[in-house]
CHARMM-style PDB file with segment names, atoms N, HN, CA, C and O in Angstrom:
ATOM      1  N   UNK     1       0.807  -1.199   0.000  1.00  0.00      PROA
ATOM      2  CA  UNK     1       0.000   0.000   0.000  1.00  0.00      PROA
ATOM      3  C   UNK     1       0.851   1.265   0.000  1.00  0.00      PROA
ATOM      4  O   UNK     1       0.151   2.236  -0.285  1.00  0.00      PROA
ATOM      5  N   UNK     2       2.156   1.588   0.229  1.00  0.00      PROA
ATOM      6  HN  UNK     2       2.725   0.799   0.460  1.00  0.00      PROA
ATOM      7  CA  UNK     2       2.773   2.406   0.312  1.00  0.00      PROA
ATOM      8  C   UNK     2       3.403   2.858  -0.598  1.00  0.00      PROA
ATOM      9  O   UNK     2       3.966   3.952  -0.556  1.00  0.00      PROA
ATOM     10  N   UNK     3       3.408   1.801  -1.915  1.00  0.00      PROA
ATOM     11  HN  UNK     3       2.950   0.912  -1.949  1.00  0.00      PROA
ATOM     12  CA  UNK     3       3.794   1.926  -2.955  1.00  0.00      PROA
ATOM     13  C   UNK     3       2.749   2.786  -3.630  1.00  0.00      PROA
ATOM     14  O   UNK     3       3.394   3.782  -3.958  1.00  0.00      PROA
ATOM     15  N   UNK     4       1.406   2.977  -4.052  1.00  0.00      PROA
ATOM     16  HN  UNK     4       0.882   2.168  -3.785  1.00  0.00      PROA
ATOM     17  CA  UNK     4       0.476   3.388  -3.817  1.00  0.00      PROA
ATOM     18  C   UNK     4       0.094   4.774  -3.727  1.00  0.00      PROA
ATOM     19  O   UNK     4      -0.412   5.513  -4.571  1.00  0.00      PROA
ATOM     20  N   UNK     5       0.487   5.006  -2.358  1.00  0.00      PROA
ATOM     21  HN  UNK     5       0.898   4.405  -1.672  1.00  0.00      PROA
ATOM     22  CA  UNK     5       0.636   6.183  -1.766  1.00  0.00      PROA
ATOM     23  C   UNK     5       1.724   7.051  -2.260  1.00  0.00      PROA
ATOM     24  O   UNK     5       1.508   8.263  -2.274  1.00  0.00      PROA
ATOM     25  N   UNK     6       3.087   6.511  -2.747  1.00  0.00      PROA
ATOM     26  HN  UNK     6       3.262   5.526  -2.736  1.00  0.00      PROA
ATOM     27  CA  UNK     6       3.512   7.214  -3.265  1.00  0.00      PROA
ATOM     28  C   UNK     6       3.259   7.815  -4.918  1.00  0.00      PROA
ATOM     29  O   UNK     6       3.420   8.917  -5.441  1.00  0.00      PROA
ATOM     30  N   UNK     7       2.807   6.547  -5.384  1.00  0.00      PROA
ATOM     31  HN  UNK     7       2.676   5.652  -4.959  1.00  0.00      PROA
ATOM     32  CA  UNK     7       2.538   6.952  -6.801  1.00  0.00      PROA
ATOM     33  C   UNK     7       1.188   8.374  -6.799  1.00  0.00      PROA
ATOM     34  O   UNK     7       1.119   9.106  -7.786  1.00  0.00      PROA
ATOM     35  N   UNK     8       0.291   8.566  -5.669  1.00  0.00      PROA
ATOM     36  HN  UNK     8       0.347   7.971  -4.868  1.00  0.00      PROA
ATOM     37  CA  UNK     8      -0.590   9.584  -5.798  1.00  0.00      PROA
ATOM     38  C   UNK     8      -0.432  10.462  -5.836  1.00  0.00      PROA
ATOM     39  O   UNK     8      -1.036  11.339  -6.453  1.00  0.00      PROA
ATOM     40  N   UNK     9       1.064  10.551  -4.718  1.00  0.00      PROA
ATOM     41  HN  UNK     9       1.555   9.838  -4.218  1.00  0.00      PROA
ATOM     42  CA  UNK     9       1.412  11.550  -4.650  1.00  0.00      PROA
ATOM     43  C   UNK     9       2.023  12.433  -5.825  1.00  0.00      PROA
ATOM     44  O   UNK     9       1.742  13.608  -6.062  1.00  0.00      PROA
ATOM     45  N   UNK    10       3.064  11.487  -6.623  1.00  0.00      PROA
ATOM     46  HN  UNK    10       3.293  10.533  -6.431  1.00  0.00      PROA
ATOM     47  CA  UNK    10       3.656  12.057  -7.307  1.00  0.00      PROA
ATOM     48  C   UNK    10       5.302  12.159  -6.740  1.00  0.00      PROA
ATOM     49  O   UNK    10       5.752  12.295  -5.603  1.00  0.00      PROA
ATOM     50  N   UNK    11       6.001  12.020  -8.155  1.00  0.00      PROA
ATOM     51  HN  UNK    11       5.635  11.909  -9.079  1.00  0.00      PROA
ATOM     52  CA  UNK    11       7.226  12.251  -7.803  1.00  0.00      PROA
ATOM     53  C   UNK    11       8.112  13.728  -7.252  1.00  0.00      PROA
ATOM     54  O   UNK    11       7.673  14.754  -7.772  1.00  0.00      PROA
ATOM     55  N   UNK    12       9.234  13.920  -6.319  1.00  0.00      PROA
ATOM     56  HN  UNK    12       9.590  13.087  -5.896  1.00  0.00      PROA
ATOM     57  CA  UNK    12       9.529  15.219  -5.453  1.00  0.00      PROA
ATOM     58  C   UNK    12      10.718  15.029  -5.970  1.00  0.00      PROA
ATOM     59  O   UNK    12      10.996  14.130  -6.764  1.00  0.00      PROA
ATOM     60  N   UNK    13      11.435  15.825  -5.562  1.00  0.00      PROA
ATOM     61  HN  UNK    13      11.209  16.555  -4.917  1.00  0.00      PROA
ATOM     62  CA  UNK    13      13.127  16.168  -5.689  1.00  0.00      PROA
ATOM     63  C   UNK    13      13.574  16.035  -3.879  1.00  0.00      PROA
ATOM     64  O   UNK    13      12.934  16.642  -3.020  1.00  0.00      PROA
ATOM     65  N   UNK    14      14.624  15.243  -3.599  1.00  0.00      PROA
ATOM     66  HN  UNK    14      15.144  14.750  -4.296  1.00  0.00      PROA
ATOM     67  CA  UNK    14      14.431  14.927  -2.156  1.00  0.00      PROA
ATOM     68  C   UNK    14      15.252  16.307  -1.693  1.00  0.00      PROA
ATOM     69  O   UNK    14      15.869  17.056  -2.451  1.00  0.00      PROA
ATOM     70  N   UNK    15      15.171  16.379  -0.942  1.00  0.00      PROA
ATOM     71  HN  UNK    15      14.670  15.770  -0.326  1.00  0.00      PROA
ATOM     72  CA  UNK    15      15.341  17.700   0.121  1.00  0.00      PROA
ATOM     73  C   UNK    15      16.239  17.353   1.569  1.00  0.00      PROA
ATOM     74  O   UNK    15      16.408  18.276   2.365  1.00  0.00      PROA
ATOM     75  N   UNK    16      16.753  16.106   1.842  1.00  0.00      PROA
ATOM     76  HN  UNK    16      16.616  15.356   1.195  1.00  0.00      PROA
ATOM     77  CA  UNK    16      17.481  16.396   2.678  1.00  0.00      PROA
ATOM     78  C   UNK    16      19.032  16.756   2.918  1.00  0.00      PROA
ATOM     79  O   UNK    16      19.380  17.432   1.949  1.00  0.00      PROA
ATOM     80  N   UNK    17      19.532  16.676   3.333  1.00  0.00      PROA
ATOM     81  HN  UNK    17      19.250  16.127   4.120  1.00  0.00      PROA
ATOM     82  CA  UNK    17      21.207  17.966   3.078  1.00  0.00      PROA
ATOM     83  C   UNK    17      22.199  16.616   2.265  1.00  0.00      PROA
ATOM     84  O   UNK    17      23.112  16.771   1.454  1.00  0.00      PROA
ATOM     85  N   UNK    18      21.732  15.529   2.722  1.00  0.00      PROA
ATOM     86  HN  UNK    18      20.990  15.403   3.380  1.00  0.00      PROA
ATOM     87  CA  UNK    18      22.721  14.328   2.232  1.00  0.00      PROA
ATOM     88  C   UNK    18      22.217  14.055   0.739  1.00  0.00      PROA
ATOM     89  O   UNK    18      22.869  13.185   0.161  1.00  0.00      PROA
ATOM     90  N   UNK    19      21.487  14.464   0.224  1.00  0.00      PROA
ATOM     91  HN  UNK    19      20.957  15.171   0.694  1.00  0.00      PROA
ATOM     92  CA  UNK    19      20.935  14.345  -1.298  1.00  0.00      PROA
ATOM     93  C   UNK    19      21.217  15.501  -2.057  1.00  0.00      PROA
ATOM     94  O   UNK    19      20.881  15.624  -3.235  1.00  0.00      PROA
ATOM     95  N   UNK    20      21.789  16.295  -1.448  1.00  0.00      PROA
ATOM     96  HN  UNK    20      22.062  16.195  -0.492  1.00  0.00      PROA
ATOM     97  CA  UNK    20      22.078  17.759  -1.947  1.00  0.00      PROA
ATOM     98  C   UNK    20      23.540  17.980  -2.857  1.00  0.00      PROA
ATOM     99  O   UNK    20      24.649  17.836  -2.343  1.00  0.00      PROA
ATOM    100  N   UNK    21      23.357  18.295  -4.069  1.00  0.00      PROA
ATOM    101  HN  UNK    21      22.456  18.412  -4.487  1.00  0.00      PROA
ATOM    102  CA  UNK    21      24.963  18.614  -4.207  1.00  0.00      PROA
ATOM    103  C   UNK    21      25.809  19.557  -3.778  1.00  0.00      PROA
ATOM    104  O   UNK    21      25.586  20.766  -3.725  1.00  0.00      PROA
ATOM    105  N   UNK    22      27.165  18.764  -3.351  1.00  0.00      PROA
ATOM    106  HN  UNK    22      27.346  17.782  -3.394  1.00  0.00      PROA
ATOM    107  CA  UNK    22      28.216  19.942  -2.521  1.00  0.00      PROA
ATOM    108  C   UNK    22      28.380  21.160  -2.889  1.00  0.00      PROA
ATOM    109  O   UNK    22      28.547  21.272  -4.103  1.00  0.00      PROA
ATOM    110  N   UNK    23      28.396  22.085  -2.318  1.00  0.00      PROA
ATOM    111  HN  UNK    23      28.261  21.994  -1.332  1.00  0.00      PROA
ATOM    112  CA  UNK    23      28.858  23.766  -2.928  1.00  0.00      PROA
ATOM    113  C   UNK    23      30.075  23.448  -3.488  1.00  0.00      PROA
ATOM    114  O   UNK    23      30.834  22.555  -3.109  1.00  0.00      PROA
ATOM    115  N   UNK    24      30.272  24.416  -4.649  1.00  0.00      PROA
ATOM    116  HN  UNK    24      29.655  25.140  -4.956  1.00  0.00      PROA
ATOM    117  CA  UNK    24      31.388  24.248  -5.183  1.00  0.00      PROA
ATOM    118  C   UNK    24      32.561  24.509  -4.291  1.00  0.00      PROA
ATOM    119  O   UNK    24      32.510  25.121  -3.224  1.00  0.00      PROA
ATOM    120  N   UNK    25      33.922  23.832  -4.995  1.00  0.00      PROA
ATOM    121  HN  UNK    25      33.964  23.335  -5.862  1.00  0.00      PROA
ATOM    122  CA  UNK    25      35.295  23.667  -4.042  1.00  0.00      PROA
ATOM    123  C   UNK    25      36.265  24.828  -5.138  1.00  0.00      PROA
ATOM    124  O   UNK    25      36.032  24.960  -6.339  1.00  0.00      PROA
ATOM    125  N   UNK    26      37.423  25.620  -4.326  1.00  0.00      PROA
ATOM    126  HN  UNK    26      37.613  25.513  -3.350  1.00  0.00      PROA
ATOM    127  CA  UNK    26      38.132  26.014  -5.076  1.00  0.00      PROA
ATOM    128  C   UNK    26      38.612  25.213  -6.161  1.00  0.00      PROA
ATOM    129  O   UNK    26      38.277  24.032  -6.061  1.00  0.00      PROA
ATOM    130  N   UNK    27      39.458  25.571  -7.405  1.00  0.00      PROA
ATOM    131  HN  UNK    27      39.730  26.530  -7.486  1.00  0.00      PROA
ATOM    132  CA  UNK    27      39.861  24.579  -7.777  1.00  0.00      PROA
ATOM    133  C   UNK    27      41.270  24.929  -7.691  1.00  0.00      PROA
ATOM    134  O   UNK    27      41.668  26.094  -7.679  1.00  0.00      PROA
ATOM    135  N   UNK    28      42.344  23.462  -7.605  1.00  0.00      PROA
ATOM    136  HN  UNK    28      42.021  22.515  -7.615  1.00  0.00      PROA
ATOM    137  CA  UNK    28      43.716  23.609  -6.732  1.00  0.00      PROA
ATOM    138  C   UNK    28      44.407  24.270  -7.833  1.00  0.00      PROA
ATOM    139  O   UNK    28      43.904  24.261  -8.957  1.00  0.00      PROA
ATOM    140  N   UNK    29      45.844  25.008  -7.528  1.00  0.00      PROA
ATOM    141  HN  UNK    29      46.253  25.015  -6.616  1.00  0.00      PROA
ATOM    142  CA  UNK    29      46.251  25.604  -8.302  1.00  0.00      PROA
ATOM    143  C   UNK    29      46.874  24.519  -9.534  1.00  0.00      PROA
ATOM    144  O   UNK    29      46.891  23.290  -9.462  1.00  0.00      PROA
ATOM    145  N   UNK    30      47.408  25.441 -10.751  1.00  0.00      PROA
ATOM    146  HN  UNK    30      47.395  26.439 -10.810  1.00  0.00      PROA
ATOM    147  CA  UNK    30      47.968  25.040 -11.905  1.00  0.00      PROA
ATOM    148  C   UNK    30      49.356  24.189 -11.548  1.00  0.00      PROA
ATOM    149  O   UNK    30      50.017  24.490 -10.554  1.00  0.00      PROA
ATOM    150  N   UNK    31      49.676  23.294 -12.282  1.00  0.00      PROA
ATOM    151  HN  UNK    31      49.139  23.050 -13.089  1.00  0.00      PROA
ATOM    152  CA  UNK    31      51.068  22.408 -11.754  1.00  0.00      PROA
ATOM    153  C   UNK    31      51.909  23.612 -11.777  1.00  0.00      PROA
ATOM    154  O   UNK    31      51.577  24.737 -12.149  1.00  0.00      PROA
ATOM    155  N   UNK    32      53.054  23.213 -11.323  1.00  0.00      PROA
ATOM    156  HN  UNK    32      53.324  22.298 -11.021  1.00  0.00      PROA
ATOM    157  CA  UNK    32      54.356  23.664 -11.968  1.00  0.00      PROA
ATOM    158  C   UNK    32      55.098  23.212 -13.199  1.00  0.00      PROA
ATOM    159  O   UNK    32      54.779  22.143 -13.719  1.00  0.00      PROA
ATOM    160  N   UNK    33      56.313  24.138 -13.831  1.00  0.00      PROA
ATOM    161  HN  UNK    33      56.572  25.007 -13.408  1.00  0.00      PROA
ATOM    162  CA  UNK    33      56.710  23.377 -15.013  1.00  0.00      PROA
ATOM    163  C   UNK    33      58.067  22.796 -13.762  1.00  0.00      PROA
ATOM    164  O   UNK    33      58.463  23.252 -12.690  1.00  0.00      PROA
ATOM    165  N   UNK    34      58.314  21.997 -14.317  1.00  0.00      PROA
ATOM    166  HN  UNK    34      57.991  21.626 -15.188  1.00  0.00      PROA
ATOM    167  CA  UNK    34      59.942  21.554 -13.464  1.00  0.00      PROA
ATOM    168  C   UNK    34      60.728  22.093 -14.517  1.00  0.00      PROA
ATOM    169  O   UNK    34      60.581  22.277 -15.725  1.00  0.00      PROA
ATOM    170  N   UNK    35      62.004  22.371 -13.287  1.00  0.00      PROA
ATOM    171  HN  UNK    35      62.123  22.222 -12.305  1.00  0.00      PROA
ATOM    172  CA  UNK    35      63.177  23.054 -13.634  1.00  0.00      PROA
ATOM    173  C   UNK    35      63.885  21.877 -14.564  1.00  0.00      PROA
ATOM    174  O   UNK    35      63.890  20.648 -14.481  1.00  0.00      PROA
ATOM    175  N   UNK    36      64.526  22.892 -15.557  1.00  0.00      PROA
ATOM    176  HN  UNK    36      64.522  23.890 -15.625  1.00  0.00      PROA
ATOM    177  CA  UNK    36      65.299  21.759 -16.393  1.00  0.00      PROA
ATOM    178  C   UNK    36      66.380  21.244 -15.751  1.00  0.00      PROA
ATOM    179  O   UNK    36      66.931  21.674 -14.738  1.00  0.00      PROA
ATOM    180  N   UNK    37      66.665  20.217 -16.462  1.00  0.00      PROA
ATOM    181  HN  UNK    37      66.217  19.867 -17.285  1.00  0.00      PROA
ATOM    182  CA  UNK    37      67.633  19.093 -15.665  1.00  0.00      PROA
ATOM    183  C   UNK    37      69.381  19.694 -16.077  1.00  0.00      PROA
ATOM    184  O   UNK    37      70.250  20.016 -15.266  1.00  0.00      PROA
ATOM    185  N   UNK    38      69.468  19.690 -17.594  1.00  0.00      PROA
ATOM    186  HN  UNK    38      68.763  19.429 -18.252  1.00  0.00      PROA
ATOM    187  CA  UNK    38      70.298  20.174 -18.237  1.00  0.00      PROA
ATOM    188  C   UNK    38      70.133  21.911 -18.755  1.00  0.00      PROA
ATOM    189  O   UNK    38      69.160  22.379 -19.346  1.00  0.00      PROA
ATOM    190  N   UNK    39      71.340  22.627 -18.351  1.00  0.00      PROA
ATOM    191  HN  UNK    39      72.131  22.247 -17.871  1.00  0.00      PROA
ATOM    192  CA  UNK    39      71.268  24.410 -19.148  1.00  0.00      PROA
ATOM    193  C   UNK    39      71.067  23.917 -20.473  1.00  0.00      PROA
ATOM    194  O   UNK    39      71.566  22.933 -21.018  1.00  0.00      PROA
ATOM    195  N   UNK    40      69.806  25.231 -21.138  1.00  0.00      PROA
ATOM    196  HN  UNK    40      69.401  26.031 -20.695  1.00  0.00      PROA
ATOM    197  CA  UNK    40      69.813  25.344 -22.633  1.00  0.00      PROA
ATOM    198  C   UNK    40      71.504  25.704 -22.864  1.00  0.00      PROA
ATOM    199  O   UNK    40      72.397  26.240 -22.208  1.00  0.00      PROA
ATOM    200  N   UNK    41      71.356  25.084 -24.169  1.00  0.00      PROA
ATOM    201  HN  UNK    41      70.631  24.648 -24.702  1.00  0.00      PROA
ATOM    202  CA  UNK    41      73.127  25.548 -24.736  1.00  0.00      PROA
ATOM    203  C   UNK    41      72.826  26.270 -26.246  1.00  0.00      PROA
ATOM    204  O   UNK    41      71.745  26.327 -26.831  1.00  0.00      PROA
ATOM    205  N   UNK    42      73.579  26.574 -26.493  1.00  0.00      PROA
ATOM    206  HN  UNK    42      74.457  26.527 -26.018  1.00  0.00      PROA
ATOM    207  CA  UNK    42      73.583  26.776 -28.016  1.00  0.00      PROA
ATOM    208  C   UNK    42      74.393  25.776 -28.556  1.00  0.00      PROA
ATOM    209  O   UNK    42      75.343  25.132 -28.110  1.00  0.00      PROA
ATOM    210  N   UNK    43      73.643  25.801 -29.897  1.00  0.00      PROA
ATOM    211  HN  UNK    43      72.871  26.325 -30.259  1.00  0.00      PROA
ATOM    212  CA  UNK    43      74.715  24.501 -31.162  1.00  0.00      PROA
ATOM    213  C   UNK    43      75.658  25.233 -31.620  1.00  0.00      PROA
ATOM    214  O   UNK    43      75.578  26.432 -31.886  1.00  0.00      PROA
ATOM    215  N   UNK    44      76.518  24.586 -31.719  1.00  0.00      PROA
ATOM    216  HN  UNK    44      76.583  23.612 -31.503  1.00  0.00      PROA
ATOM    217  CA  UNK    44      77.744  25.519 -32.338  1.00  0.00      PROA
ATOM    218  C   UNK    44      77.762  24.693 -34.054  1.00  0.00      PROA
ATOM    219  O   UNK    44      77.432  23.531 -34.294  1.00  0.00      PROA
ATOM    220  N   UNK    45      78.196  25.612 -34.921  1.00  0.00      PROA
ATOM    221  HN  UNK    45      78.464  26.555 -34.726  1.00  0.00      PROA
ATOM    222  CA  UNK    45      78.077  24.684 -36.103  1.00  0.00      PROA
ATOM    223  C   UNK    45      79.402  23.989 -36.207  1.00  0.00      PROA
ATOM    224  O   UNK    45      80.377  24.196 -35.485  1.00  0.00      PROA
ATOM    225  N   UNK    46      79.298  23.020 -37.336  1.00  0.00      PROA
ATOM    226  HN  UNK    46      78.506  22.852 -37.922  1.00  0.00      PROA
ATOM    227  CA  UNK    46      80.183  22.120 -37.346  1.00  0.00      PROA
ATOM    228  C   UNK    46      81.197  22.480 -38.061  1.00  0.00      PROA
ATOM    229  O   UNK    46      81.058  22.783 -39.246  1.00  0.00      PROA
ATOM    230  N   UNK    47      82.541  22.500 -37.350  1.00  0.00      PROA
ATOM    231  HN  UNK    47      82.655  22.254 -36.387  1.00  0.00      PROA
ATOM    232  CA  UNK    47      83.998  23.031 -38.318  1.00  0.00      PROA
ATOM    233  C   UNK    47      83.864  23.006 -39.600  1.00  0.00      PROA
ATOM    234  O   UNK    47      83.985  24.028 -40.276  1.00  0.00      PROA
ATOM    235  N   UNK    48      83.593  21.823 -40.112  1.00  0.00      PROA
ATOM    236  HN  UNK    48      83.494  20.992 -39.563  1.00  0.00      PROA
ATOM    237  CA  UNK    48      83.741  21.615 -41.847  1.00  0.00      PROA
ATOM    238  C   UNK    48      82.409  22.636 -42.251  1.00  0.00      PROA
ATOM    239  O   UNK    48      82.700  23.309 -43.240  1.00  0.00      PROA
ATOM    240  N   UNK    49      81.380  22.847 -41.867  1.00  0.00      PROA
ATOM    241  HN  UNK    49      81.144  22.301 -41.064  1.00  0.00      PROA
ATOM    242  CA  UNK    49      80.043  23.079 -43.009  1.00  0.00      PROA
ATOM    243  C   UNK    49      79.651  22.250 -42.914  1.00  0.00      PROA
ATOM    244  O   UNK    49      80.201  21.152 -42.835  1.00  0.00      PROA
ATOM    245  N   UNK    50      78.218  22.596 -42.883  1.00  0.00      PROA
ATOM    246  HN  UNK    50      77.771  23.489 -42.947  1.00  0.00      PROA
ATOM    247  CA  UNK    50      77.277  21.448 -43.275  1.00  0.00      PROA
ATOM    248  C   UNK    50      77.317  20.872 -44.655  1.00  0.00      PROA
ATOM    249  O   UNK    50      77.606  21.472 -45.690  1.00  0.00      PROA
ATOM    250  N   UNK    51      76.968  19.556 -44.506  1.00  0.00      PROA
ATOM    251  HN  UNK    51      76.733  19.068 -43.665  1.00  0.00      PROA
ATOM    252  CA  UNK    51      76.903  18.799 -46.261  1.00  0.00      PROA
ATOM    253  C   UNK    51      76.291  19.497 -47.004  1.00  0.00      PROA
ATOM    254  O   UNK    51      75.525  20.142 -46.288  1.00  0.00      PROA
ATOM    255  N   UNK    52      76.144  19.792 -48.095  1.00  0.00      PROA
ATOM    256  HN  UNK    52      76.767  19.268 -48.677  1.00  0.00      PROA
ATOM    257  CA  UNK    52      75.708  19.891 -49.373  1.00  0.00      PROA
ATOM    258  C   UNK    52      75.585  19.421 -50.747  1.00  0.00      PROA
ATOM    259  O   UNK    52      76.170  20.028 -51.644  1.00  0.00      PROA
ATOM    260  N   UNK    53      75.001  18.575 -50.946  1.00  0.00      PROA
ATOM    261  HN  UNK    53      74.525  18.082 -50.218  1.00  0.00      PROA
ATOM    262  CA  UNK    53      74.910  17.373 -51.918  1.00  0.00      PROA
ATOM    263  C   UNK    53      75.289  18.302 -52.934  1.00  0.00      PROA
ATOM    264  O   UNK    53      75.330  19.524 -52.793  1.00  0.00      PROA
ATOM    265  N   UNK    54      75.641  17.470 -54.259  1.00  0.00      PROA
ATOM    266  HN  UNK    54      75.607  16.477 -54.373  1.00  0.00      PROA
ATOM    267  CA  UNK    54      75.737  18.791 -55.526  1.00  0.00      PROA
ATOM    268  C   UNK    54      74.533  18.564 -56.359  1.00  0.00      PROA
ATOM    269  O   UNK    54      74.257  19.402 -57.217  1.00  0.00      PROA
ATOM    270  N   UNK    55      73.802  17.540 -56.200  1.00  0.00      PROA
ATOM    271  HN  UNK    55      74.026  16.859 -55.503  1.00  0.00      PROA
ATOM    272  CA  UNK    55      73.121  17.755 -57.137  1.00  0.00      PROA
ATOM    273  C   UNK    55      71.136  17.868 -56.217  1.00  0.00      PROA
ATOM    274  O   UNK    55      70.181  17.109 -56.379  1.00  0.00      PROA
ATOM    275  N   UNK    56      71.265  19.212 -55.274  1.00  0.00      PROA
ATOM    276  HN  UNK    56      72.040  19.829 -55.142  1.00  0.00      PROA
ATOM    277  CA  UNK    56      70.602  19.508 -54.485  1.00  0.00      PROA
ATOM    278  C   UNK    56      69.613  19.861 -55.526  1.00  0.00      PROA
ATOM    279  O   UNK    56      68.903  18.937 -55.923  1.00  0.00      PROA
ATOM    280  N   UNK    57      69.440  21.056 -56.047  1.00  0.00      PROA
ATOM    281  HN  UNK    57      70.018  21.806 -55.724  1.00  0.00      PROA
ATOM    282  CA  UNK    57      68.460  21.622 -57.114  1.00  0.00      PROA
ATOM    283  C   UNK    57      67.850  20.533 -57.536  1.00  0.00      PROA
ATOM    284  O   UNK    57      66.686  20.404 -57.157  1.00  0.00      PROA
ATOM    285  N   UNK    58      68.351  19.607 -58.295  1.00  0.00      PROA
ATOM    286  HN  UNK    58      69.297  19.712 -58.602  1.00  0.00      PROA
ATOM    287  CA  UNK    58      67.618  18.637 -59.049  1.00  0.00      PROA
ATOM    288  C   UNK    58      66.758  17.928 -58.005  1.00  0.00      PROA
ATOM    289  O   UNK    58      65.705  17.368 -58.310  1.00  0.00      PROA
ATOM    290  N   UNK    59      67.153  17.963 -56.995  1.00  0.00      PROA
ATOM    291  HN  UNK    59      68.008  18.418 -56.747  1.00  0.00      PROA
ATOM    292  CA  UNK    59      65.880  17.201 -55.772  1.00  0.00      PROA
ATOM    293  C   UNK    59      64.584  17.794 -55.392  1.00  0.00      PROA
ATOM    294  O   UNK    59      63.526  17.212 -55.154  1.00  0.00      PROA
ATOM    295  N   UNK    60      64.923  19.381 -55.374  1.00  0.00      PROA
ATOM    296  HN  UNK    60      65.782  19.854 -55.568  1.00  0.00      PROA
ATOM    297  CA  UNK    60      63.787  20.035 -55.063  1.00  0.00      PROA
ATOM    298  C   UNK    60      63.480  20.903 -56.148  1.00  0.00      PROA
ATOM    299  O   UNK    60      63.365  22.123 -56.024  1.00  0.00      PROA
ATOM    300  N   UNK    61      63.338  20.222 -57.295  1.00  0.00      PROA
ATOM    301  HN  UNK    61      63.432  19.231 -57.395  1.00  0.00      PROA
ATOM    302  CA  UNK    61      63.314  21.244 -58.953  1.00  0.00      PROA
ATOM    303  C   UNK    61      61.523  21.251 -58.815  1.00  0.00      PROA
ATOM    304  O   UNK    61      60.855  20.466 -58.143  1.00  0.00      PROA
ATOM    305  N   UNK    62      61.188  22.005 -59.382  1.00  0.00      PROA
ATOM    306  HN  UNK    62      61.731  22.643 -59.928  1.00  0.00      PROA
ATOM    307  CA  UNK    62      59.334  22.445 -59.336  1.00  0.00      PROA
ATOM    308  C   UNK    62      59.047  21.881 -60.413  1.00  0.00      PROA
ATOM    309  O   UNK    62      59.543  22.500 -61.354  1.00  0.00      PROA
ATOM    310  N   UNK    63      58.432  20.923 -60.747  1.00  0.00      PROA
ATOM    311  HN  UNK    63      58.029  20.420 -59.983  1.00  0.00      PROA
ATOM    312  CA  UNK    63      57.610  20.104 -61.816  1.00  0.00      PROA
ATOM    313  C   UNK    63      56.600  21.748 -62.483  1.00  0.00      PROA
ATOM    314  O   UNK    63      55.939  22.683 -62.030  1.00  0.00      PROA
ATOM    315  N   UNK    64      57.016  21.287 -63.599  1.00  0.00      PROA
ATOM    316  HN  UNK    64      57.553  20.527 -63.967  1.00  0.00      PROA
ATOM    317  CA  UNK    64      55.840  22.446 -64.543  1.00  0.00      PROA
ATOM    318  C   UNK    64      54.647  22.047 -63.770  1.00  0.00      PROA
ATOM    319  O   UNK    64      54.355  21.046 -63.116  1.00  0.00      PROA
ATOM    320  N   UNK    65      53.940  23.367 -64.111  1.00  0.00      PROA
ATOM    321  HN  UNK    65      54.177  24.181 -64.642  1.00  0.00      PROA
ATOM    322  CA  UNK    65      51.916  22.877 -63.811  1.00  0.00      PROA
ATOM    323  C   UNK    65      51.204  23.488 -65.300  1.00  0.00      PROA
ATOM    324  O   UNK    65      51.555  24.503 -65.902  1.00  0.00      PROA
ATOM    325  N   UNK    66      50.182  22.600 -65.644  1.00  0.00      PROA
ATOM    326  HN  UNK    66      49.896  21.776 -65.155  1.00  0.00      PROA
ATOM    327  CA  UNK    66      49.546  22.954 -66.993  1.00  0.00      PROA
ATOM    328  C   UNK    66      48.658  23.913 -66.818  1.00  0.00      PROA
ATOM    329  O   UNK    66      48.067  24.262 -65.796  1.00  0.00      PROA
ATOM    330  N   UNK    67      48.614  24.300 -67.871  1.00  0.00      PROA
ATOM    331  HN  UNK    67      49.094  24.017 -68.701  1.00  0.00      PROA
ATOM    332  CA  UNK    67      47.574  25.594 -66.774  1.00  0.00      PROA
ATOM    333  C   UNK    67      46.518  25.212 -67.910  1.00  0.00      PROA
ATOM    334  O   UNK    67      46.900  24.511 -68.847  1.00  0.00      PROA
ATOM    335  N   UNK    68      44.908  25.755 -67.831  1.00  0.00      PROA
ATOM    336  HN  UNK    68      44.597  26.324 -67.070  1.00  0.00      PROA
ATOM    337  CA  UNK    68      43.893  25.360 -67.719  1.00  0.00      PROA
ATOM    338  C   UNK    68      43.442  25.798 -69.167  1.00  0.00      PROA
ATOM    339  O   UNK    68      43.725  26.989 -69.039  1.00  0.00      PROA
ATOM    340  N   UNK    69      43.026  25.719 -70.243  1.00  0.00      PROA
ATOM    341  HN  UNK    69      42.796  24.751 -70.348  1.00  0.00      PROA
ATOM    342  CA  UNK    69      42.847  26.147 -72.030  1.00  0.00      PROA
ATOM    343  C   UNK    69      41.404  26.921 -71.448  1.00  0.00      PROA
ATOM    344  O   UNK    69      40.461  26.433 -70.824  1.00  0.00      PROA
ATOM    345  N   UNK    70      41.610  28.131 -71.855  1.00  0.00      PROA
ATOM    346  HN  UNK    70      42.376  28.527 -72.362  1.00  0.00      PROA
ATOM    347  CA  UNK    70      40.329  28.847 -71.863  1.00  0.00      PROA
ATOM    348  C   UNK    70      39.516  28.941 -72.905  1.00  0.00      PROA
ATOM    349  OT1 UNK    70      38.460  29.567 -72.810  1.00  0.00      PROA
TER     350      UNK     70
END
């Protein structure tokens, strides 16, 4: 019968403090970055020069493009 009784009633939103959602919480601060392990350095370049193939151009040569007959 109590089953019943509730259905007449109708459904509620419960109301006691333990059904309630918590007030919001700060939120904790942002990490830290960690300190690097190793100093940035600079590269020094390499005595000889860097390589340079000779036949560089021909690797990165631009293929014609057709262009469109109006």
């Amino acid at each position: 019968m109590t089953m019943v009784k509730d259905i007449e009633e109708g459904c509620r939103t419960p109301k006691r403090s333990a059904c309630r959602i918590p007030a919001a919480m700060v939120c904790p601060p942002a990490p830290k970055k960690k300190p690097a392990i190793y100093p940035a350095r600079k590269r020094v370049p390499p005595k000889k020069g860097y390589f340079v193939p000779p036949d560089l151009e021909l690797i990165f040569r631009v293929a014609p493009t057709r262009e469109a007959f109006a």
